[in-house]
C-alpha positions in Angstrom: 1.9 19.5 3.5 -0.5 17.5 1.0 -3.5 15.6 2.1 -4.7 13.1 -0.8 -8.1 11.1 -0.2 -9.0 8.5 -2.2 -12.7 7.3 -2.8 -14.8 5.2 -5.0 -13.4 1.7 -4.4 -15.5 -1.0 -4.4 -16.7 -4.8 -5.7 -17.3 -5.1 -9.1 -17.7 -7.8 -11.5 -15.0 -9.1 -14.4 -15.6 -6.2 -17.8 -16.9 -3.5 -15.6 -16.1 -0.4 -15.2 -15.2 2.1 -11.5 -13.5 5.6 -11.3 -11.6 5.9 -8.2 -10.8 9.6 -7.3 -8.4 11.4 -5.1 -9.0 14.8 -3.8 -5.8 17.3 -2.7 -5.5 19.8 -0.3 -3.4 21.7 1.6 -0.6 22.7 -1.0 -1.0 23.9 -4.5 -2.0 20.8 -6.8 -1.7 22.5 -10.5 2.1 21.9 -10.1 2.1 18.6 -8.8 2.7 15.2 -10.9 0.4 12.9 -9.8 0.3 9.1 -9.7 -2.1 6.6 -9.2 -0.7 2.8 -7.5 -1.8 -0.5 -6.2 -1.1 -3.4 -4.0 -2.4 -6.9 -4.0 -2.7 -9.0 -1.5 0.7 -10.7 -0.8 2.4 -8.7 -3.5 4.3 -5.0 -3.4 2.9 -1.9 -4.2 3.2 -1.3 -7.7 2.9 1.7 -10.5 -0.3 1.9 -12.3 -0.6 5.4 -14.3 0.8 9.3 -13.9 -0.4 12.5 -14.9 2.3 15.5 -15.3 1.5 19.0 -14.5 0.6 19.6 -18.0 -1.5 17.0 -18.9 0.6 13.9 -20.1 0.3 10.5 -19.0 2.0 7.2 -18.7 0.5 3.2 -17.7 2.1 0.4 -16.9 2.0 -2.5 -19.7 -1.1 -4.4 -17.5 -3.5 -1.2 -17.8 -3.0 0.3 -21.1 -6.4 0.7 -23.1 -8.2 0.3 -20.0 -7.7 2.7 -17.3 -7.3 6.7 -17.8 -6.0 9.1 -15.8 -7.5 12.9 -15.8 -6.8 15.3 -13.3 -9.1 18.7 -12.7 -7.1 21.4 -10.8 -10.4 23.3 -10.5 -11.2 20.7 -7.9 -7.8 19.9 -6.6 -8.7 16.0 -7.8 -7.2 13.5 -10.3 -9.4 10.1 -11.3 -8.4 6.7 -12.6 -11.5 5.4 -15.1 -10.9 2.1 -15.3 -12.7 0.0 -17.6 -12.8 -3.8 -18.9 -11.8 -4.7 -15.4 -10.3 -8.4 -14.2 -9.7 -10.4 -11.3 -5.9 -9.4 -11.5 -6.4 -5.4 -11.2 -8.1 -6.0 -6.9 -5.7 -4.4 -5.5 -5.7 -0.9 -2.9 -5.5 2.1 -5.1 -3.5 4.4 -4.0 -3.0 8.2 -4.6 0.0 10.2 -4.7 1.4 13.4 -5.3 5.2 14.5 -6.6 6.8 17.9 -6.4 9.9 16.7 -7.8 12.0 18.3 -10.0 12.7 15.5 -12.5 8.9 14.5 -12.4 8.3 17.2 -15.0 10.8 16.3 -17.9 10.3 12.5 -17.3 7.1 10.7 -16.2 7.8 9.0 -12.6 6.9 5.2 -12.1 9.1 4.9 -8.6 7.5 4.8 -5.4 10.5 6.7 -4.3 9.9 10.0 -6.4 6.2 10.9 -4.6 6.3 12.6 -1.3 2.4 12.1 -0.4 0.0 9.5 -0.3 -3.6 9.2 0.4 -4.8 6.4 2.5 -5.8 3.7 -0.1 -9.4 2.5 -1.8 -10.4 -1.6 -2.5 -11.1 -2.2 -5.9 -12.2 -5.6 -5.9 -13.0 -7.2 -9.3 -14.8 -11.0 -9.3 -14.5 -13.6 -11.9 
C-alpha cells in the first residue's frame, strides 16, 4: 500500500507561479513512476506531467515550458513547479503513483496505468 498527499494548492493570480508537492509513504518510492493530474470543474480528469524512476519526464501539449516535475526519493516526494499560470490550468491536482511494468520503457499518460492516488489540491488561477 502507497499513501500519496498532496499539498500547496491555492489562489493565485494569472503569470504566477505555485509548486504543489506530494509526499509517499508506505511502499518504496525510488521504483515508482510518478504522475501528476487534474480536473476542472465539469470536465474529466486529465494527464498533466510524469516522472520515471530514473529521472525522465513527459507534459501534456497545455503545460510544456511552464510546469516541471522533479521528484526527491530522499524525501519520498515529487513537485509540480508551475509557472506562467492561466485561468485554464484551476483544476484539483492530483498525485499518483505506478508500479507498472510498462511505466518504465514508456512514459504513462492513462489514468488506468497508476494504482495510487493522493487526495487532490485546488490550484485556482484568476484572470
Amino acid at each position: 500500500q502507497v499513501q500519496l498527499v498532496e499539498s500547496g494548492g491555492g489562489l493565485v493570480q494569472a503569470g504566477d507561479s505555485l509548486r504543489v508537492s506530494c509526499a509517499a509513504s508506505g511502499r518504496t518510492f525510488s521504483g515508482a513512476t510518478m504522475g501528476w493530474f487534474r480536473q476542472a470543474p465539469g470536465k474529466e480528469r486529465e494527464f498533466v506531467a510524469t516522472i520515471r524512476s530514473g529521472g525522465t519526464t513527459y507534459y501534456t501539449d497545455s503545460v510544456k515550458g511552464r510546469f516541471t516535475i522533479s521528484r526527491d526519493n530522499a524525501k519520498n516526494t515529487v513537485y509540480l513547479q508551475m509557472f506562467s499560470l492561466k485561468p485554464e490550468d484551476t483544476a484539483v491536482y492530483y498525485c499518483a503513483a505506478s508500479f507498472t511494468y510498462y511505466c518504465s520503457p514508456y512514459y504513462c499518460t492513462s489514468r488506468d496505468l497508476y494504482d495510487y492516488w493522493g487526495q487532490g489540491t485546488q490550484v485556482t488561477v484568476s484572470s
